[in-house]
C-alpha positions in Angstrom: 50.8 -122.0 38.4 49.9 -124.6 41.1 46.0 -125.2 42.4 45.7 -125.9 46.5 42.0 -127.0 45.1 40.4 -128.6 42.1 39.0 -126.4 38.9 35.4 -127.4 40.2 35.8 -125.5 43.6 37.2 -122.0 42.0 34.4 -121.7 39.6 31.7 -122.3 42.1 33.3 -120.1 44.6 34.0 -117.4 42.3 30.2 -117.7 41.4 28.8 -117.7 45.1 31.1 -114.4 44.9 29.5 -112.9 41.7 25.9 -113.4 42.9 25.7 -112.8 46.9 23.8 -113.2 49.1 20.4 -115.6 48.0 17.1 -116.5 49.3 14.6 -119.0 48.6 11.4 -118.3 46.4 8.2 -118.6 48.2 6.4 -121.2 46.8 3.0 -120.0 47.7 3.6 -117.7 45.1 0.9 -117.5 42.4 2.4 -118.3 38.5 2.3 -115.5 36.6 -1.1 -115.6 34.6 -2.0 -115.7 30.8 -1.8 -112.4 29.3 -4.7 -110.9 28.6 -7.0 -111.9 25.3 -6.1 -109.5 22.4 -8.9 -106.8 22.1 -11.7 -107.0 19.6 -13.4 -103.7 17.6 -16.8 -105.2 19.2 -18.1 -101.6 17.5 -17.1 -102.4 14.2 -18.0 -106.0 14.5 -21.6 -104.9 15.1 -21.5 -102.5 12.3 -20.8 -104.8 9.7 -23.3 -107.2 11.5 -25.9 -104.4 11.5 -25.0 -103.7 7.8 -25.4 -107.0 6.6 -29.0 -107.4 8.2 -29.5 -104.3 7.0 -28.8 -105.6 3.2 -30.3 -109.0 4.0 -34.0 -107.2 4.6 -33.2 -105.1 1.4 -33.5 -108.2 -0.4 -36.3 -109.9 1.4 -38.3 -106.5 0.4 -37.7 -106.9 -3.6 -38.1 -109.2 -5.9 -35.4 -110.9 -6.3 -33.5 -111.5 -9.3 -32.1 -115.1 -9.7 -28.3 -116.1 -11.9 -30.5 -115.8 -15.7 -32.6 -113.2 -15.2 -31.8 -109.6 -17.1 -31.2 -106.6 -14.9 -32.8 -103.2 -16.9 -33.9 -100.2 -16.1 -34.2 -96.6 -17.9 -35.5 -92.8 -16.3 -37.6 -90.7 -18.3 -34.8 -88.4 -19.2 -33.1 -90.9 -21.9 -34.7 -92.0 -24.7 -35.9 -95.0 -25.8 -33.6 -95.7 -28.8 -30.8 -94.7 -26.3 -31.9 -97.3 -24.2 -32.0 -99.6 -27.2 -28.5 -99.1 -28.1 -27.7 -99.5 -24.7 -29.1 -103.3 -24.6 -27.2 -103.7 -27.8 -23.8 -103.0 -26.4 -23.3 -100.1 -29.0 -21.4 -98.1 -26.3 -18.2 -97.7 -25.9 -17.2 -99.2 -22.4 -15.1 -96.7 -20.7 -13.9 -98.5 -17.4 -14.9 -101.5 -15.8 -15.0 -102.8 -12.3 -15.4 -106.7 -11.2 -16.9 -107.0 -8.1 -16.2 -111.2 -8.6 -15.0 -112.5 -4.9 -16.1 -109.3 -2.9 -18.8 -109.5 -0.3 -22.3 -107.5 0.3 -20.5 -105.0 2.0 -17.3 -104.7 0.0 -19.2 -104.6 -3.5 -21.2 -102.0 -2.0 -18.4 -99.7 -1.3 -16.0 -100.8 -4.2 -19.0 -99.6 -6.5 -19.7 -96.2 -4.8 -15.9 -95.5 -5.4 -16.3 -96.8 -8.8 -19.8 -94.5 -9.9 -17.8 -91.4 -8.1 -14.8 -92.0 -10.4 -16.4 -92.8 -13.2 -18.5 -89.4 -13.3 -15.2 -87.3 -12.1 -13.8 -88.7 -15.4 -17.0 -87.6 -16.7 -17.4 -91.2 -18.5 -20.7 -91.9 -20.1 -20.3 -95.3 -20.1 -19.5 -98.1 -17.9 -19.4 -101.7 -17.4 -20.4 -103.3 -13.8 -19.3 -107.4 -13.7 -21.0 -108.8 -10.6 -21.2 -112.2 -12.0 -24.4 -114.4 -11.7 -24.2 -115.7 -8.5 -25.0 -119.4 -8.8 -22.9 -120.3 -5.9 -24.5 -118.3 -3.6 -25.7 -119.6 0.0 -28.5 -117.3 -0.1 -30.3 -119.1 -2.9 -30.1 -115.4 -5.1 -27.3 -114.1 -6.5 -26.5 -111.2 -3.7 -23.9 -109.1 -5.5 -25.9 -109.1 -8.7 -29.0 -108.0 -6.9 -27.3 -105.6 -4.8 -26.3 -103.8 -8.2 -29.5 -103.7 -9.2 -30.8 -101.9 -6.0 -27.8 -99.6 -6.2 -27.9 -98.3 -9.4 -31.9 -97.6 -9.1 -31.7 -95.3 -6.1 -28.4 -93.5 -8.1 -29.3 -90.2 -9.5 -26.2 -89.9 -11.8 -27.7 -93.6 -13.3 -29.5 -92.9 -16.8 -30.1 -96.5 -17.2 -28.9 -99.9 -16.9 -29.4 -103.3 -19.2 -27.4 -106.6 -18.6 -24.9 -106.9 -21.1 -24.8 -109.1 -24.4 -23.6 -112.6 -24.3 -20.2 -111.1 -25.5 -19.9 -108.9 -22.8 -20.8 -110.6 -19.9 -24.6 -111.4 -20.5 -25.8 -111.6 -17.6 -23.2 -111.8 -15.4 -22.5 -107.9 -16.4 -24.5 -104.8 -16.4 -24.0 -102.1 -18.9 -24.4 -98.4 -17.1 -25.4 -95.1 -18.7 -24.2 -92.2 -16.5 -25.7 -88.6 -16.5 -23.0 -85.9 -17.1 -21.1 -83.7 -15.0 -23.2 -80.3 -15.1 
């Protein structure tokens, strides 16, 4: 096989072929631009904005408890020497949620679920860990006083007493819950 014209030629010939015809870019031309920013749920951002005011003026209106401090609370319907037996720890704990790393508005909801399944199981007992806070920003523990506002506007709540030192003290809340009907 004999060549009338070096390798380089054919290849860029048979290119030229292969592509056509070309014509220069314009190069006025604008570059293409960025693509656009991502969108944002703006809505929900302002929810959970609105939310956590919301819970921050919840605490400015009570007194707040600080990391020591025992969280208790009984209704009329149970009796003092249930109540006593309560603050002992003489229940048996039937589940138990930690609310330990969540936020304000995840403890919130993790402990609605909680209280719902809890008196589906019709449990008559449980046990609330919120921890005592002392690393809060705030200056209050937030998730331990946002327990304590919870379970006092909770019909199904009997009462509610810190725990003893070897179940939590008060870094834990003991919770009576009113029976399925």
């Amino acid at each position: 096989m004999s060549r009338s014209s070096p390798p380089d030629d054919d290849d860029a010939a048979l290119f030229r072929e292969a592509i056509g015809d070309v014509r220069r870019l314009d190069t006025a031309t604008p570059p293409p631009r960025k693509a656009p920013p991502k969108p944002r749920a703006r809505m929900a951002e302002q929810d959970d904005v609105d939310a956590l005011s919301e819970f921050q003026r919840g605490l400015e209106s009570f007194d707040l408890h600080a990391a020591g401090d025992v969280l208790s609370h009984r209704r009329e319907a149970l009796s003092p020497r249930a109540f006593q037996r309560l603050k002992r720890g003489q229940f048996s704990v039937q589940d138990e949620l930690d609310l330990h790393g969540a936020t304000a508005l995840q403890a919130e909801g993790l402990l609605r679920q909680f209280l719902l399944e809890a008196h589906q199981h019709d449990y008559g007992c449980v046990r609330i860990i919120h921890g005592k806070g002392t690393r809060s920003e705030v200056g209050a523990p937030v998730i331990k006083n946002a327990v304590d506002r919870m379970l006092r506007h909770r019909a199904d709540v009997l009462a509610f007493h810190s725990a003893p030192p070897a179940q939590g003290g008060t870094g834990a809340v003991l919770v009576l819950l009113a029976r399925r009907r």
